[in-house]
ZAMARGU-4260 file (C-alpha; in steps of 0.2 Angstrom, whole numbers, plus 5000, padded with zeros to 4 digits):
<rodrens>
0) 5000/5000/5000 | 5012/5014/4994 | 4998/5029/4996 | 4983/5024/5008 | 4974/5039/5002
5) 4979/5032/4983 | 4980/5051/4976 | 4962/5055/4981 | 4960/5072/4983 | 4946/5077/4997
10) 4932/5091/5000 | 4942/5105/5010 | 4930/5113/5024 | 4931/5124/5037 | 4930/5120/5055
15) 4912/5128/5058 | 4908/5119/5041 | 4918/5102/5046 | 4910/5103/5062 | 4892/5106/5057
20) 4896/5088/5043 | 4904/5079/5058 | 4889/5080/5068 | 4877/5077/5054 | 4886/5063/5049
25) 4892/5054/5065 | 4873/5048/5073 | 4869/5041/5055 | 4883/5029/5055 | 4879/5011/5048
30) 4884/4994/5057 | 4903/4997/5050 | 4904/5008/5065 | 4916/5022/5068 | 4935/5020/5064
35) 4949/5034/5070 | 4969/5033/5067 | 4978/5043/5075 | 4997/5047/5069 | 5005/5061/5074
40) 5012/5063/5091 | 5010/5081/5096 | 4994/5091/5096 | 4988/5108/5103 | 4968/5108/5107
45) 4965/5125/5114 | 4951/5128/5121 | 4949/5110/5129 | 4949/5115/5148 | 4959/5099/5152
50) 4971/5101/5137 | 4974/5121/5145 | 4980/5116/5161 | 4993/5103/5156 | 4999/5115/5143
55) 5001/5128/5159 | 5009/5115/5165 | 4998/5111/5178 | 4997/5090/5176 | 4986/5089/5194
60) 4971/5100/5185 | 4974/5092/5169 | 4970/5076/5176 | 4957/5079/5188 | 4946/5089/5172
65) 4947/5074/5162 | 4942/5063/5177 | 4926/5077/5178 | 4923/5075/5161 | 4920/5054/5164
70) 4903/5056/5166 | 4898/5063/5150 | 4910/5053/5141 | 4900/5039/5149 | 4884/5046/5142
75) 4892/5050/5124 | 4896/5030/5121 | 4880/5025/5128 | 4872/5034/5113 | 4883/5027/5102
80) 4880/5009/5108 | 4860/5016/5105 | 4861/5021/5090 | 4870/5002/5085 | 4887/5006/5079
85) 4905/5003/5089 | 4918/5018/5091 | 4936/5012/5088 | 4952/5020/5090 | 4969/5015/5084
90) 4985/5026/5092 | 5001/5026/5084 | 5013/5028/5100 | 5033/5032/5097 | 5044/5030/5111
95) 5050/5041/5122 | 5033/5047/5123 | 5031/5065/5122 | 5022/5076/5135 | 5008/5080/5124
100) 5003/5062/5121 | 5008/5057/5138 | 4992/5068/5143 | 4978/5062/5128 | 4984/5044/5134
105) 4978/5049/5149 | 4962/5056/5140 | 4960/5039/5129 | 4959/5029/5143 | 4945/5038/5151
110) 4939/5034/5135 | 4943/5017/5132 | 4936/5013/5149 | 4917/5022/5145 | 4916/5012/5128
115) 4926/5020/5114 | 4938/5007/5113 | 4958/5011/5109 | 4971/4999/5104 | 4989/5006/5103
120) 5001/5001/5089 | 5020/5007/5088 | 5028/5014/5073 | 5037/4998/5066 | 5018/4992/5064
125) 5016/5004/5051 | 5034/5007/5044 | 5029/5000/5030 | 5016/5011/5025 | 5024/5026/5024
130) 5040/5027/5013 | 5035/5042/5009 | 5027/5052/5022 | 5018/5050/5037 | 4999/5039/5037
135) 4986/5053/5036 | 4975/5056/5052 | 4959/5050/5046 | 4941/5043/5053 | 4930/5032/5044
140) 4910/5036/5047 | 4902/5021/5042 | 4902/5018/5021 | 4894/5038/5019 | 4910/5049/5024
145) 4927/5049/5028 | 4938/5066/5035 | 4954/5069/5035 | 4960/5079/5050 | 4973/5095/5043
150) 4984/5103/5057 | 4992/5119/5056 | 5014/5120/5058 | 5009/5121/5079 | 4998/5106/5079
155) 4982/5117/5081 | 4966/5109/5069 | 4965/5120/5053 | 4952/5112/5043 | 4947/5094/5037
160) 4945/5086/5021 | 4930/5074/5016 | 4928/5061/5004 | 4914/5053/5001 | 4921/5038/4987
165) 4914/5022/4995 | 4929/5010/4989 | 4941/5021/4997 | 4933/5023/5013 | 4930/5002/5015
170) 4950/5003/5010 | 4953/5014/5024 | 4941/5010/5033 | 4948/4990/5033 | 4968/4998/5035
175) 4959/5004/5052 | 4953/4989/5057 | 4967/4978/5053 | 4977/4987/5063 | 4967/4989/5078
180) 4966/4969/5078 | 4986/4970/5078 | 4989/4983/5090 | 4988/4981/5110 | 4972/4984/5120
185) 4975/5000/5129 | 4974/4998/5147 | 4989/4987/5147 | 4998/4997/5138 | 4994/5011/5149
190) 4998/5001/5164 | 5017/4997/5158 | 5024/5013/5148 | 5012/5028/5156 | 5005/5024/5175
195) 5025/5026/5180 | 5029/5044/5172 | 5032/5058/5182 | 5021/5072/5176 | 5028/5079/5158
200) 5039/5096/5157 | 5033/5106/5145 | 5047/5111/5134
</rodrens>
């Protein structure tokens, strides 16, 4: 699989317009469920409350607003589980692990433990997929829709793309899948490379 995106070329949008299609989209999934790979290693999320304290460098708040946010995370797979589909996540995770993904690993289990399942794979798992450049971040909605996620030089979300091809979405979709069935459950992952860190210096 030398390109996984094969040279399509997706639907720019907007955040407010990206937003808007997400949400639209997302409770109308079919059985194929949800699928989200995650690449990169370093993110900003301003204006996520739990995000703004670990990037002030206070971990001890960071951690205790995603443990407040349980609850509604809770709620949020609930509905998913109503509405008949599964949510799955697969993590590429590089060692040593940065501050910023030490921090949504923290995030992803909370997740991982209300229902939204995450299985961690490491980079020689997907060497071989990216020659080239890096493996896109991309989510798979079912057969209807597929985004890809486009970050700014800081890491800061600038827009998405969307296709709608349904041969390349079950491709992606499938990639996903295949390896989230490779990678390790999360919470044992978590266990041996995270639980032990001191809390992450910003740099």
């Amino acid at each position: 699989m030398p390109n996984l995106l094969d040279g399509a070329e997706g639907e720019r949008m907007e955040l407010d317009a990206y937003y808007a299609d997400f949400e639209k989209n997302f409770w109308t999934i079919n059985e194929l469920g949800f699928w989200k790979l995650e690449r990169q290693q370093f993110f900003k999320e301003p204006g996520y409350d739990s995000w703004e304290a670990f990037a002030k460098g206070d971990w001890d708040a960071s951690l205790s607003l995603l443990e407040a946010g349980r609850a509604d995370m809770a709620a949020y797979h609930r509905r998913v589980e109503e509405h008949g589909f599964v949510a799955r996540r697969v993590r590429v995770v590089e060692e040593p692990i940065t501050a910023y993904l030490q921090w949504e690993l923290h995030a992803l289990r909370i997740r991982d433990q209300c229902g939204g399942s995450v299985h961690i794979v490491g980079p020689q798992q997907v060497a071989e997929f990216e020659h080239h450049t890096a493996l896109p971040e991309i989510y798979t909605l079912g057969t209807a829709v597929m985004y890809q996620a486009i970050y700014d030089d800081t890491g800061v979300l600038e827009s998405a793309l969307r296709f709608t091809d349904r041969d390349l979405i079950l491709r992606c979709q499938r990639f996903i899948q295949d390896l989230y069935e490779a990678g390790q459950p999360l919470e044992p992952f978590f266990v041996s490379h995270v639980a032990m860190l001191p809390p992450p210096r910003q740099p």
